[in-house]
C-alpha positions as CSV (number, residue, x, y, z in Angstrom):
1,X,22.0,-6.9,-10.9
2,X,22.1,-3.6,-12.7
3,X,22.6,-0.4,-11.0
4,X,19.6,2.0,-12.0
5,X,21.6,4.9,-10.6
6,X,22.6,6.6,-14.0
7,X,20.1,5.0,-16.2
8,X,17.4,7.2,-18.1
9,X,14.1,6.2,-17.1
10,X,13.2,6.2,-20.8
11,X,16.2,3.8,-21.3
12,X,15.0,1.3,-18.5
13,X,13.0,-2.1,-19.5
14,X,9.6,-3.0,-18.5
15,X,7.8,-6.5,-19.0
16,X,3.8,-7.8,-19.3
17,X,2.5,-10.6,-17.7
18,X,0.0,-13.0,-19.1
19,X,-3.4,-11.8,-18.7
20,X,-4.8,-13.5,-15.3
21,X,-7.9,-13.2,-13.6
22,X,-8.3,-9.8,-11.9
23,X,-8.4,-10.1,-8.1
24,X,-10.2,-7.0,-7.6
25,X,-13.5,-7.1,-10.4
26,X,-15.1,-10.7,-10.8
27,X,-14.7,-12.2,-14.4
28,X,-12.7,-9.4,-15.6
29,X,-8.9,-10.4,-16.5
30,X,-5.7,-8.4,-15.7
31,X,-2.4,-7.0,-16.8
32,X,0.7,-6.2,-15.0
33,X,3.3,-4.0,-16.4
34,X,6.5,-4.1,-14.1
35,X,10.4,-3.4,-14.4
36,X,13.0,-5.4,-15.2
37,X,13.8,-7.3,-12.1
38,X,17.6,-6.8,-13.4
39,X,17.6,-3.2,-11.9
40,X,18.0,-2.1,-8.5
41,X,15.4,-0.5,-6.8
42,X,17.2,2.4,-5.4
43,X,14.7,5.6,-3.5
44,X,15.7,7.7,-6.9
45,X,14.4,5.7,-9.2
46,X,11.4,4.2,-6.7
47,X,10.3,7.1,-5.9
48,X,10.4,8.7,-10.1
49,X,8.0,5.2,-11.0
50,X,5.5,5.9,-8.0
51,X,5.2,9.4,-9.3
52,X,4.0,7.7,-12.8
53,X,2.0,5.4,-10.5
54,X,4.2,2.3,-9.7
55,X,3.8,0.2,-6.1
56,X,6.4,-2.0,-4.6
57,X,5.6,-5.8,-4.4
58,X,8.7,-7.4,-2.7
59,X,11.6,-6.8,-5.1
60,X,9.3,-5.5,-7.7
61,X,8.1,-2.7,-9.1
62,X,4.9,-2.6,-11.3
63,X,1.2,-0.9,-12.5
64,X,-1.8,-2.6,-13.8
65,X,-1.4,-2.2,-17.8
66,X,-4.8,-3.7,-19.0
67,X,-5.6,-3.4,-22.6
68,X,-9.2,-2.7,-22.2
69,X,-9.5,-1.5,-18.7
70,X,-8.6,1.9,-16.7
71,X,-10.2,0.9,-13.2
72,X,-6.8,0.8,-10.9
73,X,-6.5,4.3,-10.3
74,X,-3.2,5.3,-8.3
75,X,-4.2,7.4,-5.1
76,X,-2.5,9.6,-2.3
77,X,-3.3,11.8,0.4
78,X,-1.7,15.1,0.5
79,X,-1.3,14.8,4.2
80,X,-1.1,18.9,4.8
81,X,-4.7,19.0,3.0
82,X,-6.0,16.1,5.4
83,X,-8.6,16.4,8.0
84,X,-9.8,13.8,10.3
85,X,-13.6,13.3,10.0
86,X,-15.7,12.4,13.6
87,X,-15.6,8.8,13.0
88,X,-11.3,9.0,12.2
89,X,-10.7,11.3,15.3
90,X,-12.7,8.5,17.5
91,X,-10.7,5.5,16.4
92,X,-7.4,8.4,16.8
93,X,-9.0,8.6,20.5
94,X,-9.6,4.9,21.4
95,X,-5.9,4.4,20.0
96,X,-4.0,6.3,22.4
97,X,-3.2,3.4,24.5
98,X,-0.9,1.7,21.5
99,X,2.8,2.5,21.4
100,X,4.4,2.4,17.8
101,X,7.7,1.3,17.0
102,X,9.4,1.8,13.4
103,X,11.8,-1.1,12.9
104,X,13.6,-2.3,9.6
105,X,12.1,-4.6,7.4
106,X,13.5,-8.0,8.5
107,X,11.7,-10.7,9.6
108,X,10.1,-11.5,12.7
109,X,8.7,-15.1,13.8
110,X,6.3,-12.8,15.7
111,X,5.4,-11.1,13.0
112,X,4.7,-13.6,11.0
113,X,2.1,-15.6,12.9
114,X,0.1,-12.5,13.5
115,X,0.4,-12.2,8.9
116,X,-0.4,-15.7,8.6
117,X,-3.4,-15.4,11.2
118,X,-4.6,-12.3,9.4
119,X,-4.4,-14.2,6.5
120,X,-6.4,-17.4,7.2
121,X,-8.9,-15.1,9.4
122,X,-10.0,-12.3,7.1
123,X,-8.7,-13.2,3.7
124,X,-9.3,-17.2,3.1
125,X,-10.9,-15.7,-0.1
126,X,-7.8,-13.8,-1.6
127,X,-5.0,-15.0,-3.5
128,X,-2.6,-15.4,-0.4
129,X,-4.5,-17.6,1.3
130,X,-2.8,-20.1,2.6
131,X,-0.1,-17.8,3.7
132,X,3.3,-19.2,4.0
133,X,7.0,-18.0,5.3
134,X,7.9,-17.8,1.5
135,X,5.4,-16.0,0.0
136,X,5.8,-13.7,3.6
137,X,9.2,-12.8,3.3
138,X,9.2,-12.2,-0.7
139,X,6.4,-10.1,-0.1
140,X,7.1,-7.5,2.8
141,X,10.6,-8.5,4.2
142,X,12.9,-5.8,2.4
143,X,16.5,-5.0,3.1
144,X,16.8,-1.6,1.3
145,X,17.2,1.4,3.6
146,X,13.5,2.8,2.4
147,X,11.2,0.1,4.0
148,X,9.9,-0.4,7.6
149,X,7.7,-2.4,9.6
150,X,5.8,-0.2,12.0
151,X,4.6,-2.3,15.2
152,X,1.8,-1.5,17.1
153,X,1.8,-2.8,20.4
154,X,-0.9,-2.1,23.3
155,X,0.7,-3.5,26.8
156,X,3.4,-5.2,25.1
157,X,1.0,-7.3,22.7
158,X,1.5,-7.0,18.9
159,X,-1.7,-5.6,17.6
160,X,-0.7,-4.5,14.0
161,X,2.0,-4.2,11.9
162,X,2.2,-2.0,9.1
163,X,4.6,-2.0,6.0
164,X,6.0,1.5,5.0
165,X,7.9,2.6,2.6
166,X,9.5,5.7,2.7
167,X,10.7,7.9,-0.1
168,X,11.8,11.7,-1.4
169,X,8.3,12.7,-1.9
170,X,5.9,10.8,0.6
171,X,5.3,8.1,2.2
172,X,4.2,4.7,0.6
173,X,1.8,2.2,2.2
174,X,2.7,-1.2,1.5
175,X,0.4,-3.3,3.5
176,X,-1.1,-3.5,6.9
177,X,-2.1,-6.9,8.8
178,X,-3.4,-6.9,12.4
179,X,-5.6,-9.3,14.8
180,X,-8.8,-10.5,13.9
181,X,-9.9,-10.9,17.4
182,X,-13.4,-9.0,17.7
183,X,-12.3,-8.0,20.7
184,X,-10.1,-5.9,18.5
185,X,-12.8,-4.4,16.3
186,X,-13.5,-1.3,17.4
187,X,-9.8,-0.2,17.0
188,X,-10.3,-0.6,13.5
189,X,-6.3,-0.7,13.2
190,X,-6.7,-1.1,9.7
191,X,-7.7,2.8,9.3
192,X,-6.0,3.7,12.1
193,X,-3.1,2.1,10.6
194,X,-3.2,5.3,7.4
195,X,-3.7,7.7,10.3
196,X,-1.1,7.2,11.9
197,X,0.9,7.4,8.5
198,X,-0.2,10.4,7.7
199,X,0.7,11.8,11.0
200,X,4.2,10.6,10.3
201,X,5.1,11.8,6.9
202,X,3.6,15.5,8.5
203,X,6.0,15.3,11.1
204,X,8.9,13.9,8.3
205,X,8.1,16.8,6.4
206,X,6.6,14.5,3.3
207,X,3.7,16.0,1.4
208,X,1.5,12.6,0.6
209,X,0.9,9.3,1.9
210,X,0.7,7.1,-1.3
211,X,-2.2,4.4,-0.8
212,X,-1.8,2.0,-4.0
213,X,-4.5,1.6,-6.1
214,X,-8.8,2.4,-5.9
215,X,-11.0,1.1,-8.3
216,X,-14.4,2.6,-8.2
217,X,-16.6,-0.3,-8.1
218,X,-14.4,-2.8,-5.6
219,X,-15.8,-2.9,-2.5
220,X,-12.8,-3.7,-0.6
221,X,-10.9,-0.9,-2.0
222,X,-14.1,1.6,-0.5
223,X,-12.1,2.5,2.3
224,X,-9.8,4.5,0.9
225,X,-12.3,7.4,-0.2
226,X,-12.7,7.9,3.3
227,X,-9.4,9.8,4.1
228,X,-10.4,13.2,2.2
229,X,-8.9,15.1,0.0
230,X,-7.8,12.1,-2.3
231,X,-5.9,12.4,-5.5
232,X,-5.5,10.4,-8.6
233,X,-3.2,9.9,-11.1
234,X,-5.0,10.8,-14.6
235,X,-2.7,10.9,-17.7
236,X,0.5,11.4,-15.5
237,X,-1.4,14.5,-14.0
238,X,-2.3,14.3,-10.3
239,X,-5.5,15.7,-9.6
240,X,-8.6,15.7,-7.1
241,X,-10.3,12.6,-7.2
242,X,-14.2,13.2,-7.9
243,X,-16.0,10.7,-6.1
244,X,-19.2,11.2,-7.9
245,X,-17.9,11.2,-11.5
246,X,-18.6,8.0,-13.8
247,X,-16.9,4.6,-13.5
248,X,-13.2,4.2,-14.8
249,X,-13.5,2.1,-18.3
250,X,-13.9,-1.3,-17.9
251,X,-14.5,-4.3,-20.1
């Protein structure tokens, strides 16, 4: 594997994937641009690529790079700009019982059956369904010194486990997966999940929480509007993200 350490980002290699069907806008098909899996992923060069709007995928780094289509917009919150709305500061409230432990990103049988639950339970429709030990530990078990797996645990029982990544400039959310119990629901651990984030990378002294992609008209990506101020990536700028203005492009 090559060492990225002293390697121009203008000198590194990128690939294209086949188009494939889009897992986020029905009969629309999909791009993916990512780096040569050759390179080490080291936090300098991890953390340059998320600034031009890269996410981690297990050992991968990559951006949507559709030939007809702008609708993945790269988001973040600047976490010193953030204020909790009424509804955020009652899930921050009925959360208080949780304790929250920050481990390394190895795996976990326990873990795992609360993914591969999550999975079958809330996402029998998505493109990791069935979820398997495999496709887990490619996806979220990491041995570089950037990722953690962030338990949350109320009486001692594993509620939600959320994938972080940590780097120069912010945190990165990689992906969170909790119970589907409705017994559960009212926690929504899911949101509190990015609250709790953003508390963290204030207290690290890290100016944004990076949330992946939003596209405008998905409505499972809705839920990221509601952490306010937002920003976007648009033409390598960062700016404000105007909920009201028109649609992305799109096929």
């Amino acid at each position: 594997m090559t060492n990225s350490e002293h390697i121009p980002l203008q000198q590194l290699r990128f690939f294209l994937t086949r188009p494939h069907d889009c897992s986020y806008l029905a009969e629309h098909e999909a791009t993916t641009l990512f780096l040569d899996p050759e390179v080490a992923i080291d936090d300098s060069l991890y953390a340059s690529l998320t600034l031009l709007g890269f996410r981690r995928s297990g050992a991968h780094l990559y951006r949507p790079h559709c030939r007809a289509c702008s609708a993945c917009q790269s988001v973040r919150i600047p976490v010193d700009a953030f204020r909790a709305d009424r509804t955020q500061r009652r899930i921050e409230l009925r959360n208080r019982d949780l304790s929250v432990t920050e481990r390394p990103a190895h795996f976990e049988a326990e873990h795992y059956a609360l993914f591969e639950r999550y999975i079958r339970e809330r996402h029998a429709d998505g493109d990791m369904y069935p979820a398997s030990e495999a496709q887990y530990r490619a996806f979220l078990i990491n041995d570089s010194g950037f990722s953690q797996l962030v338990e949350f645990r109320h009486e001692g029982q594993l509620l939600a486990v959320a994938a972080v990544d940590r780097l120069p400039h912010g945190l990165s959310a990689i992906y969170t997966f909790f119970d589907p119990d409705s017994r559960y629901k009212g926690r929504s651990l899911g949101s509190y999940a990015i609250l709790w984030q953003i508390a963290r990378a204030r207290e690290l002294g890290l100016p944004h929480l990076y949330l992946g992609y939003w596209i405008r008209d998905s409505r499972k990506m809705a839920y990221k509007t509601r952490f306010q101020p937002l920003e976007h990536l648009d033409q390598h700028r960062w700016q404000r993200l105007d909920r009201e203005a028109p649609s992305a492009q799109t096929p």
